[in-house]
N, C-alpha and C positions, 0 to 999 in steps of 0.2 A: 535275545531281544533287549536286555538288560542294557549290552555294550551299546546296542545302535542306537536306543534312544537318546542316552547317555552323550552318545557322539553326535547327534543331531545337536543338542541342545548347549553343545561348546562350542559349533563349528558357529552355530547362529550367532552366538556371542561376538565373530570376529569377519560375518557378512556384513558391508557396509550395504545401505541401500541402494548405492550406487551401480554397485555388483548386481546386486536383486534386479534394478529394473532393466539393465545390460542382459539376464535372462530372459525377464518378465518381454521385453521386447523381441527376442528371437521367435518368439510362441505365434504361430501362424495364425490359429485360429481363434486369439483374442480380440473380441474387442477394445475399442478406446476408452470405453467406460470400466471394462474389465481389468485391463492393464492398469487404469487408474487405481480399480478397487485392491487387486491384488498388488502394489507398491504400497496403496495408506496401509492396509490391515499390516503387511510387511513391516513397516515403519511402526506401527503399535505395536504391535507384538515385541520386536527386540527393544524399543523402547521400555516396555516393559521388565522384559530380559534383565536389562541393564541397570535400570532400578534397582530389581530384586537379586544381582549378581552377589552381593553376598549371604545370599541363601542358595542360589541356584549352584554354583560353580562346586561348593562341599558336595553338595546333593550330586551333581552329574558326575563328580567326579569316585566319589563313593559306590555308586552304583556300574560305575564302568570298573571299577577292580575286582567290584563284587560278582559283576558277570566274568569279567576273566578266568578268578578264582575257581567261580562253577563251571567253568570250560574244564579247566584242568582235573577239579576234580570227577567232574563227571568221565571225562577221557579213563584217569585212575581209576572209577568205580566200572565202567563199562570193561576192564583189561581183569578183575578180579579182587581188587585191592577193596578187602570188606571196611578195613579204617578211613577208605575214600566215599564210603558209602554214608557213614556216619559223619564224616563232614560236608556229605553233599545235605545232606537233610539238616544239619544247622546252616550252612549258608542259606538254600531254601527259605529257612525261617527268619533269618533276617534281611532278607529279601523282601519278603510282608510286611516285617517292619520300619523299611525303608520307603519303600511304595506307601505304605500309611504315612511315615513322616514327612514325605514329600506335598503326600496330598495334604496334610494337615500347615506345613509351610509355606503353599506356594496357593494359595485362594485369590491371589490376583492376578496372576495369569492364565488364569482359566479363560476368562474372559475373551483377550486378547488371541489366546491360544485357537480356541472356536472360531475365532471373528477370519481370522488367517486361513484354519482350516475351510472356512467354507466359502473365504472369496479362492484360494487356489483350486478349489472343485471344479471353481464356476455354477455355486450353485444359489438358489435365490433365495437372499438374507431374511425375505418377506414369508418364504416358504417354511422355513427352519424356526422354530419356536423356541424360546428361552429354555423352556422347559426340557428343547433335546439338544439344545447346548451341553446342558449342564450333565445330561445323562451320557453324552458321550465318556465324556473323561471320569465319570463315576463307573460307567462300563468298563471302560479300558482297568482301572482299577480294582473291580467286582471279576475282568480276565486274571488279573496277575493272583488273586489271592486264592481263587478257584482252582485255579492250573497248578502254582503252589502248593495247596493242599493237596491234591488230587498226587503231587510228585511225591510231597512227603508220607501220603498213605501209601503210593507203590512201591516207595523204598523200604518201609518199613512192616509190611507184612511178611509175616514168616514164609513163604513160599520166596520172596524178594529176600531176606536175609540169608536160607538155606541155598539159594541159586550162589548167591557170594560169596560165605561161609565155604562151598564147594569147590568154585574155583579157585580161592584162597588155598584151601588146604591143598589141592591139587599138584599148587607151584610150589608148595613149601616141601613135595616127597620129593 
């Protein structure tokens, strides 16, 4: 999930909104006011982007090696390799930590971020309250640290260590 947000959040950087509304116009069942709403928020949002692109680009781009990384290693820990286990639960954890520093660097795109998500819903901005704005993306972040955690107690319970430990020794007879 790591990589695609990641790669979401690069590609946007190099959407002009021109492009955007060349989509936004194929969409049958938009409205004119919709089209309209889903172009502004569009335009706020990478505006935004753009601004904060030297915080954002570190950040997207960190988190997309970091997802790579845990591709690989997880591929290594799922094949037996118990030293791939132990670097999947440090990458893991700086994962959290990443995801924290994001969310601690990046408090003005939130905004923007929400505004976008809920004109491409098509969903009504009168409906949606500040308040589950904001709970979105603190969600999305309350998922990654949960899920996180939840990896690095699988990995590391002895039943989880003896399963590896086993297949380990297994390839080394």
């Amino acid at each position: 999930m790591a990589v695609l947000m990641s790669s979401m959040t690069l590609s946007l950087l190099h959407i002009t909104p021109d492009e955007w509304s060349i989509d936004v116009d194929k969409k049958p069942d938009l409205t004119v006011e919709e089209r309209a709403r889903q172009k502004e928020t569009f335009e706020e949002y990478t505006t935004a982007l753009r601004v904060a692109k030297g915080r954002v680009v570190p950040l997207a781009v960190a988190e997309l090696l970091l997802g790579a990384a845990m591709i690989v290693f997880a591929q290594r820990a799922a094949v037996g390799r118990s030293w791939a286990r132990h670097a999947l639960v440090q990458l893991t954890a700086v994962h959290v930590a990443l995801s924290l520093l994001e969310w601690r660097l990046t408090p003005d795109l939130r905004a923007p971020e929400d505004h976008f998500a809920i004109a491409y819903n098509n969903l009504d901005r009168a409906e949606v309250t500040e308040g589950a704005e904001r709970a979105s993306k603190l969600g999305r972040l309350a998922l990654v640290v949960s899920v996180s955690a939840m990896t690095i107690l699988g990995l590391s319970l002895p039943r989880s260590r003896t399963f590896y430990t086993a297949i380990d020794d297994a390839q080394l007879r």
